[in-house]
Residue, then its C-alpha position, 0 to 999 in steps of 0.5 A: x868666788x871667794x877664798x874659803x876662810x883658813x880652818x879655826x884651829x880646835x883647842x886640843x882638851x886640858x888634860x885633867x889635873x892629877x888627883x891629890x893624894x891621898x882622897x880621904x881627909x880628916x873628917x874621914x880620919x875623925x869618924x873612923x877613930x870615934x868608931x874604932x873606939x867604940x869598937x874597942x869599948x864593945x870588945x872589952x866588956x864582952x871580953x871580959x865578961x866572957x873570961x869571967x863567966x867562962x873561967x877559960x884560959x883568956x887566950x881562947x877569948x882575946x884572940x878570937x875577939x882580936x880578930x873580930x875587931x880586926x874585921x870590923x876596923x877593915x870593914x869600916x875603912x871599906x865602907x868609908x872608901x866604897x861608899x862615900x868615894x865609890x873607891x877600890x879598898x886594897x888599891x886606895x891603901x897602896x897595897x902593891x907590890x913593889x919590885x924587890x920589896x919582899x927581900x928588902x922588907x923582910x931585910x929591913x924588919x930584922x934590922x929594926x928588930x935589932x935596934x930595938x933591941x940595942x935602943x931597949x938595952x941603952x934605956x935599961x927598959x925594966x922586964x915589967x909584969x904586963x898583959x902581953x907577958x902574962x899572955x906569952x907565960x906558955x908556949x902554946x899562948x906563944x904559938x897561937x899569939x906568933x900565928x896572928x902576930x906574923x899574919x893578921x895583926x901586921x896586915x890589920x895594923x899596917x892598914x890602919x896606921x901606914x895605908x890610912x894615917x901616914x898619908x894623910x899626915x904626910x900631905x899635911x905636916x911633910x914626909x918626916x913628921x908624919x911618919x913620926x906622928x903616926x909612929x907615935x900613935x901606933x905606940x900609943x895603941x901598944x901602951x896598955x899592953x905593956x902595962x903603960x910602961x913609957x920605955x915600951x911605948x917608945x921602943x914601938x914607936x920607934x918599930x913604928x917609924x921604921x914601918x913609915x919609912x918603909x912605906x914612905x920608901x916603897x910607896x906600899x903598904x904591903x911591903x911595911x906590912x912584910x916588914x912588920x911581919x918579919x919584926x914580930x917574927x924575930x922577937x917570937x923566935x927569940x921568946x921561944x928559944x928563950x922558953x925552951x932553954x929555960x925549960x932544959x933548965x928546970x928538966x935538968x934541974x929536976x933529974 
């Protein structure tokens, strides 16, 4: 007989390459930005010709259009993850907790609200008549806006620029710079509502990058959004402490 041949060793399987990320890429980005744009367009002219038609306070019909372009921006990323990569919404966008991210989000948040505050001192940024000023001229336009501001828009926003735009620009350019570049944008969507003041412009995108780092940080944008959420409520505390004294003022101007 002859001797039976040694058994061929069986190549162990490749494990597969990791997964880059982030999935998405700029054609993703180009047609997300083109409909969200067309979203924008849509809710401007419903919204004013609602406010013209209605003659009601314009509160009653910003924010509830607001929150409707919120939903429809959501809505598109959705779709974009869901249907063209067949991918998880919430966890495609690093929406997790991260341990300790809450204390130090909401830590961080105030912090950058008061380098805000000194950078805006520093540029003498003027207190300029805006859209967003003539919106907080009341304490209950000041408690509807705080309300969405605290919750919805930090979460909407954070999504879009933080969750959708860093990673993206951070695979391309380098963590730095694409922190910096979706700062910028993120400033730049604020302009008009601080009537194209360019100091204002800079003071958000300066906010801004303070939300990237946290992300970049973290790798969660749940924790930038917590972060954001705290910036917003620091700066709606002190607009309503501000009313409030001013109002003592006149009542006791007025006895």
């Amino acid at each position: 007989m002859s001797p039976e041949p040694p058994p061929v060793p069986v190549p162990e399987p490749e494990a597969p390459a990791p997964e880059s990320y982030p999935f998405w890429g700029y054609l993703d980005l180009l047609g997300f930005v083109l409909i969200a744009l067309l979203g924008f367009i849509v809710e401007s002219l419903l919204m004013g010709a609602l406010i013209t038609a209605t003659h009601v306070k314009q509160i009653f019909v910003l924010l509830p259009g607001q929150i409707l372009l919120y939903g429809f921006l959501l809505g598109t990323l959705a779709v974009i993850f869901r249907r063209y990569y067949g991918r998880p919404f919430w966890q495609s966008l690093r929406w997790v907790p991260v341990e300790l991210s809450g204390p130090f989000a909401a830590i961080g948040g105030v912090l950058v609200a008061v380098a805000v505050m000194v950078a805006s001192v520093l540029m003498r940024t003027p207190d300029i008549d805006s859209p967003m000023k003539a919106l907080l001229s009341d304490p209950a336009s000041v408690v509807m806006i705080a309300i969405i501001g605290t919750t919805l828009a930090p979460v909407c926003e954070e999504i879009v620029f933080r969750g959708f735009l860093q990673p993206l620009l951070v695979r391309s350019l380098g963590a730095a710079p694409g922190i910096l570049v979706a700062a910028a944008a993120f400033g730049l969507m604020h302009l008009q509502e601080y009537g194209y003041s360019w100091r204002h412009g800079l003071l958000i995108t300066l906010a801004g990058a303070g939300f990237g780092w946290m992300r970049q940080r973290t790798g969660s944008t749940k924790a930038a959004a917590l972060m954001h959420a705290t910036y917003n409520f620091v700066f709606f505390l002190l607009l309503a402490v501000q009313q409030a004294a001013l109002h003592a003022r006149w009542a006791e101007h007025g006895r």
